[in-house]
N, C-alpha and C positions, 0 to 999 in steps of 0.2 A: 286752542290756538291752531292745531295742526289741522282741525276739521274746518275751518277760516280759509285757510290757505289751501284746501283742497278744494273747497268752491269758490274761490278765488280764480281759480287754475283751469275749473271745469267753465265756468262763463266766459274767461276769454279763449278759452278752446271751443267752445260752441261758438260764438261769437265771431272767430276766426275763419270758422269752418264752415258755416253755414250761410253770412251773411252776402257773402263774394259772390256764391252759387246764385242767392234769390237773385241777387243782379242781374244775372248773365240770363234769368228767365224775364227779369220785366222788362228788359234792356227789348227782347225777341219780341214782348206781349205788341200785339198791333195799336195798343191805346197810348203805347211808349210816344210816338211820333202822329203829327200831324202829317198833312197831304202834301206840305213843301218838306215833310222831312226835319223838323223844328222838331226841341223836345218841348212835350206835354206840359202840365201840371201834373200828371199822375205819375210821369216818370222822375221828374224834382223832387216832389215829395217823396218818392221810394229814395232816388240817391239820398236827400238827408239824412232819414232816416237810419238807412246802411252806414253812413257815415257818423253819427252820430252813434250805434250801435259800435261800430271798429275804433272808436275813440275812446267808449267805456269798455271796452275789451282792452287797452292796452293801459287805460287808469285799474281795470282788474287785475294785470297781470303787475303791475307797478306795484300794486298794494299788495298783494302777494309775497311778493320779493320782501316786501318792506318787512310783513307779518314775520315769514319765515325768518328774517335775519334779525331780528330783534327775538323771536321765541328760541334762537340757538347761541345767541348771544350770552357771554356769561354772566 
C-alpha cells in the first residue's frame, strides 16, 4: 500500500515539476507562433498535453491522499 502511495506522490511531483518548465521552453521554440504572432498547432498540442499531464498529476496526488488514509485507517 505505502509503495502505492509513494508513486503516487512521485508522479505528481514530477509532473508538477517538470511540466511547467517544458512550457516555458515551447512557449520561446520559434515554431510556437506564426508570422502574425498567432499560436501554432505545435504549441496547442504542447499546451494540452501539459495540461492534461497537470490534471493527472493532481488526480495522482488525490489518489494518494485517498490510498494513504484509508491504509492508516483503523
Amino acid at each position: 500500500m505505502i509503495a502505492l502511495v509513494v508513486v503516487l506522490f512521485l508522479n505528481a511531483g514530477f509532473n508538477v515539476l517538470v511540466w511547467p518548465r517544458f512550457y516555458s521552453r515551447v512557449a520561446k521554440d520559434p515554431r510556437a507562433r506564426d508570422e502574425n504572432g498567432k499560436a501554432t498547432p505545435f504549441l496547442r498540442v504542447h499546451v494540452i498535453l501539459i495540461a492534461i499531464a497537470l490534471v493527472l498529476a493532481v488526480a495522482s496526488a488525490a489518489a494518494g491522499i485517498t490510498v494513504l488514509a484509508l491504509a492508516l485507517a483503523p
